[in-house]
C-alpha positions in Angstrom: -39.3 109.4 -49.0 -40.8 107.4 -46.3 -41.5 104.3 -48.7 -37.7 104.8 -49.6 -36.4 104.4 -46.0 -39.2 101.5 -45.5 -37.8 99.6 -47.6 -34.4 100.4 -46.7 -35.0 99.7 -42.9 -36.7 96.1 -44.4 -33.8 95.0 -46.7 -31.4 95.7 -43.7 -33.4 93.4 -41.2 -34.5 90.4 -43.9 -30.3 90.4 -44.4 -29.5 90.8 -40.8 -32.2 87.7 -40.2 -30.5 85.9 -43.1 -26.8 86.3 -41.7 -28.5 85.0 -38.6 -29.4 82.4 -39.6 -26.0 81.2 -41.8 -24.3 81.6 -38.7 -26.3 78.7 -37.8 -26.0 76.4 -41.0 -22.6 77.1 -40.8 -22.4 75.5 -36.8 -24.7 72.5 -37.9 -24.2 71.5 -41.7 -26.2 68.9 -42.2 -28.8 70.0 -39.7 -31.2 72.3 -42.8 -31.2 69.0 -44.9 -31.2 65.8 -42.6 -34.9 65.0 -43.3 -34.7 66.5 -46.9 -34.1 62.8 -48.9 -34.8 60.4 -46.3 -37.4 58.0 -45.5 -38.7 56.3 -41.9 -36.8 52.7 -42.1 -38.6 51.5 -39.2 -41.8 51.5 -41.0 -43.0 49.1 -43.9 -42.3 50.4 -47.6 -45.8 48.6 -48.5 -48.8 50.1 -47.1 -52.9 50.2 -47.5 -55.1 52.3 -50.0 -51.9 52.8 -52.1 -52.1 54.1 -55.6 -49.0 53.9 -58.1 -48.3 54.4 -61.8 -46.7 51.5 -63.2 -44.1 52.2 -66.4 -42.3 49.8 -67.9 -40.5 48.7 -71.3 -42.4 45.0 -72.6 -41.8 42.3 -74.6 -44.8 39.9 -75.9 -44.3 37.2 -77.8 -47.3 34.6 -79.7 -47.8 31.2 -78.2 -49.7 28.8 -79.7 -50.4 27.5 -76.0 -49.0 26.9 -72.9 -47.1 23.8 -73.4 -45.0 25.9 -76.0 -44.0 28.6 -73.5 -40.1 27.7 -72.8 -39.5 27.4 -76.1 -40.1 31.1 -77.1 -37.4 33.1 -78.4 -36.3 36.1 -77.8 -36.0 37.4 -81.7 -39.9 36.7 -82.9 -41.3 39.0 -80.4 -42.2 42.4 -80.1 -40.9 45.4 -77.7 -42.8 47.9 -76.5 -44.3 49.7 -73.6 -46.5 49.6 -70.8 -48.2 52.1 -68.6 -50.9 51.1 -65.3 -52.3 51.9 -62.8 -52.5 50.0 -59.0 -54.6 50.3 -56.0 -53.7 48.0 -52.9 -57.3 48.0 -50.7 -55.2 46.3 -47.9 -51.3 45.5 -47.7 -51.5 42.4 -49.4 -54.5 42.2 -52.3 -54.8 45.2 -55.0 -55.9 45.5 -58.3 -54.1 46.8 -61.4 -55.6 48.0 -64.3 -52.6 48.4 -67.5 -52.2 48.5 -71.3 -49.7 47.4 -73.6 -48.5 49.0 -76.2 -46.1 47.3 -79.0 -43.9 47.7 -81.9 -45.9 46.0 -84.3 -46.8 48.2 -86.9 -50.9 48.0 -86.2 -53.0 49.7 -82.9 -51.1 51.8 -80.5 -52.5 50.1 -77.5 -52.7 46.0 -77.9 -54.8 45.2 -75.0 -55.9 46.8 -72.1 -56.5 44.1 -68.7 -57.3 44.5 -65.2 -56.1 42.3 -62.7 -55.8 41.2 -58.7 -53.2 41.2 -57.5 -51.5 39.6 -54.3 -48.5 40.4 -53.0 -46.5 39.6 -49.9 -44.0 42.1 -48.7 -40.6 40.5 -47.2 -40.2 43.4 -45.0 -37.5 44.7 -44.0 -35.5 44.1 -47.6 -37.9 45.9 -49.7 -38.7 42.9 -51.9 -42.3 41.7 -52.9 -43.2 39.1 -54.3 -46.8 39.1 -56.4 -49.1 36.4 -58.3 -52.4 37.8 -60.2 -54.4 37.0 -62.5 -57.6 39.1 -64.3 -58.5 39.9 -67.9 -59.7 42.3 -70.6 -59.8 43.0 -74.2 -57.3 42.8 -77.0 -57.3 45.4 -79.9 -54.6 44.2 -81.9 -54.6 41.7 -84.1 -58.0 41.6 -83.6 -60.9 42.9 -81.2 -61.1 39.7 -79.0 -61.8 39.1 -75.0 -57.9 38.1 -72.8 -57.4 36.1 -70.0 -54.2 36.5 -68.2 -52.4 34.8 -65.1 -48.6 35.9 -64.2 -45.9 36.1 -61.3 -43.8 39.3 -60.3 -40.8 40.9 -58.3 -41.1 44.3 -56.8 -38.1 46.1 -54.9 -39.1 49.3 -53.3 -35.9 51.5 -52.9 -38.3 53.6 -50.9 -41.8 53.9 -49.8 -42.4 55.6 -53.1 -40.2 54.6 -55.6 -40.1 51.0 -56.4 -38.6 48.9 -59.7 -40.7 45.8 -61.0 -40.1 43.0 -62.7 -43.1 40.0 -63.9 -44.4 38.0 -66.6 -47.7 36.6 -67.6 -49.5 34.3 -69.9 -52.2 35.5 -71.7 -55.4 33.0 -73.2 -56.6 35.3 -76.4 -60.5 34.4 -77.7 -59.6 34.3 -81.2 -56.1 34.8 -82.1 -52.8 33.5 -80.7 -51.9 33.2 -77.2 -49.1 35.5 -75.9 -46.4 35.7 -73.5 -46.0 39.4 -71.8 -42.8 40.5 -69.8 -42.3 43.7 -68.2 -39.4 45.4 -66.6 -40.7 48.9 -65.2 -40.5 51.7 -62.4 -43.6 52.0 -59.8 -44.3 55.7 -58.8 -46.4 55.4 -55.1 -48.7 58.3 -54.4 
């Protein structure tokens, strides 16, 4: 009996407490969410020792070099996807590490290359610009060493959710040169 009216007295108080406490909500709306979604504007959206998963949709397209570039075509390429990882030491210089994987009927992952990258954030817009440049190794159509060099566009909607945009060349060993373009989300941890 005395666990009964425990728990009675209990239930009464926790809802007594809780109708307290809508009385409030109820006098100040906004005032349980304000800080729920939001973000400090008045600092920078690009910060040191950042780590971020980069996932993107990709096109690559064979080059037979560099001269060739502008006149690639958008219909003897292949789509795919992309997934990396970044780490920016400082604000400005980071590396990337990402691999590429394409519709192309052979290996899941194409090549896998690590780069560093620079970037300078435009802040208060959000906006970074990036170069880099690195290497690595290709898988598919053949097991060769890649060099690559590229430009990008980040836009950080916030300080943890950003969308990127960039394209690179990449030197192959043995096969074909290839021209990589990603359009892709950054996740900031």
């Amino acid at each position: 009996m005395k666990l009964k009216t425990f728990v009675s007295v209990t239930s009464a108080l926790m809802l007594t407490a809780g109708m307290a406490k809508a009385v409030h909500i109820w006098e100040d709306p906004g005032g349980w969410s304000s800080g729920v979604f939001a973000f400090d504007t008045t600092s920078s959206r690009y910060t040191a020792n950042e780590l971020s998963l980069d996932l993107s949709g990709s096109f690559i397209a064979g080059e037979h070099h560099l001269g060739d570039l502008f006149k690639t075509n958008i219909r003897h390429g292949k789509w795919g996807g992309n997934a990396g990882l970044s780490y920016f030491i400082t604000r400005y210089i980071g590396v990337e590490g990402d691999v590429n994987m394409s519709a192309n009927g052979g290996n899941f992952v194409d090549q896998a290359l690590g780069n560093l990258v620079l970037r300078w954030p435009l802040d208060p817009s959000g906006v970074s610009p990036y170069i880099f440049g690195g290497g690595g190794r290709g898988f598919d159509p053949s097991w060769e060493w890649l060099g690559d060099f590229g430009v990008g566009l980040e836009y950080r909607i916030n300080p943890v959710t950003g969308i990127f945009t960039d394209a690179r060349y990449i030197w192959a060993d043995k096969s074909f040169d290839r021209l990589l373009l990603r359009f892709g989300l950054k996740l900031v941890f």
